[in-house]
C-alpha positions as protocol buffer text, in pm:
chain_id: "A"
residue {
  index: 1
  type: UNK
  ca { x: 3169 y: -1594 z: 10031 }
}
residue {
  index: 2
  type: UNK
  ca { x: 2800 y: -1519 z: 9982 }
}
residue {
  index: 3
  type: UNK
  ca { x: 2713 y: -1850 z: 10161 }
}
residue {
  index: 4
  type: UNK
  ca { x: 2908 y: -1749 z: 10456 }
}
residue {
  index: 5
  type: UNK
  ca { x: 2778 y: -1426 z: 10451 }
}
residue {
  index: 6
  type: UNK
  ca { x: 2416 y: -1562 z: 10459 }
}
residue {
  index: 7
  type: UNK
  ca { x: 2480 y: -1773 z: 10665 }
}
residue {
  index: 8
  type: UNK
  ca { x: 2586 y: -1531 z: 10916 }
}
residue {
  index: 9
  type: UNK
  ca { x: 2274 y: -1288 z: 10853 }
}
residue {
  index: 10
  type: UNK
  ca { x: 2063 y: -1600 z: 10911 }
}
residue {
  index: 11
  type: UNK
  ca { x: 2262 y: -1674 z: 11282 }
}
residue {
  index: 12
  type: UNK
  ca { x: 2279 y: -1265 z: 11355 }
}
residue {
  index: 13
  type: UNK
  ca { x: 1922 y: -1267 z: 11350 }
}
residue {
  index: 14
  type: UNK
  ca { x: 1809 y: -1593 z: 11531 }
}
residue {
  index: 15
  type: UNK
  ca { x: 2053 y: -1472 z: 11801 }
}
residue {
  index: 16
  type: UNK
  ca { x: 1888 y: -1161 z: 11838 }
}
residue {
  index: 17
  type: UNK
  ca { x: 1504 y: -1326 z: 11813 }
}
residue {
  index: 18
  type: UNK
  ca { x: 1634 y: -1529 z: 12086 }
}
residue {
  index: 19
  type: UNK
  ca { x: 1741 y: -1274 z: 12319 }
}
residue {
  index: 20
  type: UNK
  ca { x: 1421 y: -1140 z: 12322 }
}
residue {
  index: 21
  type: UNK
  ca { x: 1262 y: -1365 z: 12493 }
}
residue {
  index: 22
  type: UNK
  ca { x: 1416 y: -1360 z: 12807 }
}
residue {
  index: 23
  type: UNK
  ca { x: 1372 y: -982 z: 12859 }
}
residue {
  index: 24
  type: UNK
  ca { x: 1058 y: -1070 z: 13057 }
}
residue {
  index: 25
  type: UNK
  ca { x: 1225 y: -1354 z: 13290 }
}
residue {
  index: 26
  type: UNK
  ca { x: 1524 y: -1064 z: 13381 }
}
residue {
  index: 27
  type: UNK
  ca { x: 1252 y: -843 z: 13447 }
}
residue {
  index: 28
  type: UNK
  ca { x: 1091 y: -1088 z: 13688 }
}
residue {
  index: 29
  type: UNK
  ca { x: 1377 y: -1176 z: 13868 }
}
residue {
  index: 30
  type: UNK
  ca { x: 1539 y: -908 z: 13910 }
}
residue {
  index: 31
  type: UNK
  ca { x: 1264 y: -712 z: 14146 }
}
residue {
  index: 32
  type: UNK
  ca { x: 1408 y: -833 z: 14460 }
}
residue {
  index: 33
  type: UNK
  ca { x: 1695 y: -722 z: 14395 }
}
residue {
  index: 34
  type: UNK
  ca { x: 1914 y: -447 z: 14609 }
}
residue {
  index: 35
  type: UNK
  ca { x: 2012 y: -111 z: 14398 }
}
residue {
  index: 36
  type: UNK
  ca { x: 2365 y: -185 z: 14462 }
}
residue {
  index: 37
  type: UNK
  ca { x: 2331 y: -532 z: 14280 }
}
residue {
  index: 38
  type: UNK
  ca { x: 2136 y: -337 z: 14005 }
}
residue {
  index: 39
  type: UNK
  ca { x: 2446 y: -120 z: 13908 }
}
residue {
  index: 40
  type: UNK
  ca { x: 2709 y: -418 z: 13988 }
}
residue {
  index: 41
  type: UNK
  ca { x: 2488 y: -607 z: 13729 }
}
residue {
  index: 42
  type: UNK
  ca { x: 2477 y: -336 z: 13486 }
}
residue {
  index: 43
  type: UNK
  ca { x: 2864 y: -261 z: 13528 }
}
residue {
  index: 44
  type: UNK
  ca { x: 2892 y: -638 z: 13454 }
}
residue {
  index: 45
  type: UNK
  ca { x: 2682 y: -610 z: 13127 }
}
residue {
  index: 46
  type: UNK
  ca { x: 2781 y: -288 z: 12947 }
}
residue {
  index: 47
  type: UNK
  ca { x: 3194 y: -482 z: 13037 }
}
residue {
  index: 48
  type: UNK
  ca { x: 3027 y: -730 z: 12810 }
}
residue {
  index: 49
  type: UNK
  ca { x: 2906 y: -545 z: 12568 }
}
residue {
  index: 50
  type: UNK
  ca { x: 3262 y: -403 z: 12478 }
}
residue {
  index: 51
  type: UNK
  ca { x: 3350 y: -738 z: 12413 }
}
residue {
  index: 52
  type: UNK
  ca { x: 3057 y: -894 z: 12168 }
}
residue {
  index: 53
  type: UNK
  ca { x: 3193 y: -1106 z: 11918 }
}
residue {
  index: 54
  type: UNK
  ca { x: 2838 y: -1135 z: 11675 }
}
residue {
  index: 55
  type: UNK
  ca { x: 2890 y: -763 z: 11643 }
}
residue {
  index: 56
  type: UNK
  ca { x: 3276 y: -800 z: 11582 }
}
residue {
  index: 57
  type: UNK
  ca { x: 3147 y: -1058 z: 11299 }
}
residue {
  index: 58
  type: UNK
  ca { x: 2905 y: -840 z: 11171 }
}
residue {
  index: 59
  type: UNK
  ca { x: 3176 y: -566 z: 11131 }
}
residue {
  index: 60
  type: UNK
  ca { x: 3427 y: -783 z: 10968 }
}
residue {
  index: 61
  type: UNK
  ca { x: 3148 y: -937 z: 10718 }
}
residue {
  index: 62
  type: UNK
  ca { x: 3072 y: -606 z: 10609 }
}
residue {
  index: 63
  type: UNK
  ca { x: 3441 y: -476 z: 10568 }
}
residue {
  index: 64
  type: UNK
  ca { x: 3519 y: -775 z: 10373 }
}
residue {
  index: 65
  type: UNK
  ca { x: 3202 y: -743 z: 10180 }
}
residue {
  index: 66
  type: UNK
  ca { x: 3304 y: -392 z: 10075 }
}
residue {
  index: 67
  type: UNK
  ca { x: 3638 y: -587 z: 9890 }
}
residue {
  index: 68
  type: UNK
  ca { x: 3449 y: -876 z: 9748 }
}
residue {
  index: 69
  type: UNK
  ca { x: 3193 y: -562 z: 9567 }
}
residue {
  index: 70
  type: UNK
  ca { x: 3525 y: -395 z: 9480 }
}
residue {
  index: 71
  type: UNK
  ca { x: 3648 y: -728 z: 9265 }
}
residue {
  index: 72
  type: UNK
  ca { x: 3316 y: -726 z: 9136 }
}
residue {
  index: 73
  type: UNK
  ca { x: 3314 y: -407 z: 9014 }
}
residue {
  index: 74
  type: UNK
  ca { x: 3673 y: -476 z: 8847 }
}
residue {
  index: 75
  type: UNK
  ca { x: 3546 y: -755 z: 8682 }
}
residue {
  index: 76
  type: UNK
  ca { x: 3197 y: -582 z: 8592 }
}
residue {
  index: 77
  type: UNK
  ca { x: 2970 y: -810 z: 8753 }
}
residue {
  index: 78
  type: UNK
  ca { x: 2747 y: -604 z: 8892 }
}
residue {
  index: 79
  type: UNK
  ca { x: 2419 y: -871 z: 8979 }
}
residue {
  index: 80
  type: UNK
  ca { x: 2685 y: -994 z: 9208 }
}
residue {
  index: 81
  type: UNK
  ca { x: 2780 y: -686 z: 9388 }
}
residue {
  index: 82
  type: UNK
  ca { x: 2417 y: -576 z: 9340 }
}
residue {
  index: 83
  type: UNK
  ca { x: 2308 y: -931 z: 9560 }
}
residue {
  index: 84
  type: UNK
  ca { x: 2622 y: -908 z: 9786 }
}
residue {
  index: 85
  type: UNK
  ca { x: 2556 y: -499 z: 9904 }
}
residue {
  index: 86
  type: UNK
  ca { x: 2187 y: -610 z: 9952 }
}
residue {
  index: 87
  type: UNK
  ca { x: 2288 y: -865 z: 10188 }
}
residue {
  index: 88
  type: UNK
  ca { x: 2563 y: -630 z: 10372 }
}
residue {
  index: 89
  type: UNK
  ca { x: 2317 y: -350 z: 10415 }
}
residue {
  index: 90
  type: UNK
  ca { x: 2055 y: -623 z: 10568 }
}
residue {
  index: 91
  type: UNK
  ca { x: 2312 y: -726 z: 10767 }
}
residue {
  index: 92
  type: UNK
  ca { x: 2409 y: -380 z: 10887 }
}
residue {
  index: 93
  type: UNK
  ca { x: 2015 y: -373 z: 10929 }
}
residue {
  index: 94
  type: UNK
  ca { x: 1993 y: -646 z: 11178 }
}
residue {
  index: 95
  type: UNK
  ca { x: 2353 y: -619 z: 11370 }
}
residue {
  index: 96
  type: UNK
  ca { x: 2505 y: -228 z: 11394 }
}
residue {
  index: 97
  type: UNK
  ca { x: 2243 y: -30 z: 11323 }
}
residue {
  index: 98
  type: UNK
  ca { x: 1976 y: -115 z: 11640 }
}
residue {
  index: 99
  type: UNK
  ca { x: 2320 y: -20 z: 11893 }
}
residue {
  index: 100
  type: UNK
  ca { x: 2423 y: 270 z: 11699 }
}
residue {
  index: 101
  type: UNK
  ca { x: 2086 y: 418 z: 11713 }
}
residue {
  index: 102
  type: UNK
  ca { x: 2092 y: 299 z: 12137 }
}
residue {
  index: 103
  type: UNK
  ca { x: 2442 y: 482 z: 12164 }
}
residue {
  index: 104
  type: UNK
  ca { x: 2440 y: 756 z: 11897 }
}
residue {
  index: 105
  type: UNK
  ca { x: 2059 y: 831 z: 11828 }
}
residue {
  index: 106
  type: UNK
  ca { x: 1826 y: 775 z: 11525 }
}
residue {
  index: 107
  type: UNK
  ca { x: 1975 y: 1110 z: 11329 }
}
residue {
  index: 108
  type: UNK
  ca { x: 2338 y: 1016 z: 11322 }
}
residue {
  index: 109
  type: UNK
  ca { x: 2227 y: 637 z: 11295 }
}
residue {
  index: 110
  type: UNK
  ca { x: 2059 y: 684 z: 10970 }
}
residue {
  index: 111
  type: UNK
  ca { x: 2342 y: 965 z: 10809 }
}
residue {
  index: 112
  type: UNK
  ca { x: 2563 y: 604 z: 10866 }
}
residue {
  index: 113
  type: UNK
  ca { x: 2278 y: 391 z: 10734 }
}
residue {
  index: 114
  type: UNK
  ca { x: 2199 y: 631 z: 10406 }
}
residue {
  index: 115
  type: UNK
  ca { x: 2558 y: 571 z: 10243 }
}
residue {
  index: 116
  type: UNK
  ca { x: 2415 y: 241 z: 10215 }
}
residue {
  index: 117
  type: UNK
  ca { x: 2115 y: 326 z: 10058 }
}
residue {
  index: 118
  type: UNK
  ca { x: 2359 y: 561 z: 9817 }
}
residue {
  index: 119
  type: UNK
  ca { x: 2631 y: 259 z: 9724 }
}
residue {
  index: 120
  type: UNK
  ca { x: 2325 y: 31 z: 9597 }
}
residue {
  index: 121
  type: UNK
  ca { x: 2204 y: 348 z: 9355 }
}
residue {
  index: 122
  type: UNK
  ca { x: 2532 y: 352 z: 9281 }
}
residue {
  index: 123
  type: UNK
  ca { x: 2584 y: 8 z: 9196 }
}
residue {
  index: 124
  type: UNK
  ca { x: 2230 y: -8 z: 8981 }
}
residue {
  index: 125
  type: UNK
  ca { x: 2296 y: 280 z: 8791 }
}
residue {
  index: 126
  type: UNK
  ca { x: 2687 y: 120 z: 8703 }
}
residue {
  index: 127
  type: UNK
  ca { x: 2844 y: 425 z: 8815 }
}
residue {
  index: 128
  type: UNK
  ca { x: 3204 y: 303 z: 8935 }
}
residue {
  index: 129
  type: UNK
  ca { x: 3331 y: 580 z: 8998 }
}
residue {
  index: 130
  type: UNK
  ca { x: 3079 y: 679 z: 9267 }
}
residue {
  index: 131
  type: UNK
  ca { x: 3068 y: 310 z: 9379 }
}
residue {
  index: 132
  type: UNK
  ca { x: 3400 y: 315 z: 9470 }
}
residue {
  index: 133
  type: UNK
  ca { x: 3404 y: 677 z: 9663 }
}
residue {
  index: 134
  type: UNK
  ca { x: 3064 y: 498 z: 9872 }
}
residue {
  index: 135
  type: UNK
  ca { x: 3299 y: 183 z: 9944 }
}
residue {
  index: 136
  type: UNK
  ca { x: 3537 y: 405 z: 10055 }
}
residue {
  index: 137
  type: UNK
  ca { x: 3283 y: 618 z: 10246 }
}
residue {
  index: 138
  type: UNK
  ca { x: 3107 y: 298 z: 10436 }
}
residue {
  index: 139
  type: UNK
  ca { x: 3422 y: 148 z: 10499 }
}
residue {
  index: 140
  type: UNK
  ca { x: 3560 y: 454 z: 10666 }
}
residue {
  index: 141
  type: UNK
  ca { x: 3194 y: 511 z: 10853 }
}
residue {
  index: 142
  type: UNK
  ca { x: 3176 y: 125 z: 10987 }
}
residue {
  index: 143
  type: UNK
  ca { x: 3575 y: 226 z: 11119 }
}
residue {
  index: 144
  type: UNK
  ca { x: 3388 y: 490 z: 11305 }
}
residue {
  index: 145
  type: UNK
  ca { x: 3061 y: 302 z: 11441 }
}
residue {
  index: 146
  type: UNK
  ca { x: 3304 y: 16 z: 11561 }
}
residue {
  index: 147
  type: UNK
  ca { x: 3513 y: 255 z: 11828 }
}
residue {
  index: 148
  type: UNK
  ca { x: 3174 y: 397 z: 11887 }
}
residue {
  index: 149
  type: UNK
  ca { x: 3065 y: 41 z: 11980 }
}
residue {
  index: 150
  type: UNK
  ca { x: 3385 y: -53 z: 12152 }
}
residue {
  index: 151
  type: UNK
  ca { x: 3454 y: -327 z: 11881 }
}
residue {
  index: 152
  type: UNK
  ca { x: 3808 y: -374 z: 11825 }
}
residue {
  index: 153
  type: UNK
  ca { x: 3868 y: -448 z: 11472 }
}
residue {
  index: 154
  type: UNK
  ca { x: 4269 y: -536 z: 11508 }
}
residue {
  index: 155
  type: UNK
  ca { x: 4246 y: -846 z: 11699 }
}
């Protein structure tokens, strides 16, 4: 699982390096283009974006990520739920958080992104109880920032 899960990180992130460099190609092209082609082309791309499966990936990841730290918990191995909520809350890092913050704004992206922050004290300090309300809380929160995104997690 944590393979996989790195794995993914590693491909979330080189997707995203590579997308940047063709902002300044669109930009190029795209000055001789009519306004009405501007908002057809925008249209097109925010259809897309209700349908991206890296950040459908990134969702699922992290919701089964929050059950693998669970069974660690039960079975008190806490390095590995300590190395597995690292990698979840770099992954929430590098996926959900940038388009939260686009859609939602810094404030509310960071409320989302603190419960993170709060399930890793949790985890270091062995408290299980509180461990288990966060995983309850970020599983319940990434619910939310997915219809907020337009990712469907059912299919």
């Amino acid at each position: 699982m944590n393979k996989k899960l790195i794995a993914t990180i590693g491909l979330a992130s080189m997707l995203g390096l590579a997308g940047c460099s063709t902002s300044s190609h669109k930009d190029s092209s795209m000055s001789g283009m009519s306004q009405k082609d501007m908002k057809n082309m925008n249209k097109t791309q925010h259809q897309a974006s209700k349908v991206n499966p890296p950040l459908k990936q990134a969702f699922n990841d992290e919701l089964n990520g929050f059950t693998k730290i669970q069974q660690d918990i039960k079975n008190k191995d806490y390095k590995a739920a300590t190395t597995l909520a690292s990698n979840l809350h770099d992954e929430f890092h590098a996926a959900i958080l940038p388009p939260l913050k686009a859609k939602k704004g810094t404030t509310y992206a960071e409320s989302i992104h603190a419960k993170y922050d709060e399930l890793q004290d949790a985890i270091s300090s062995k408290d299980e109880a509180k461990m288990n309300q966060l995983i309850k809380v970020n599983r319940d929160n990434l619910h939310t920032v997915a219809k907020i995104l337009n990712v469907n997690l059912n299919q």
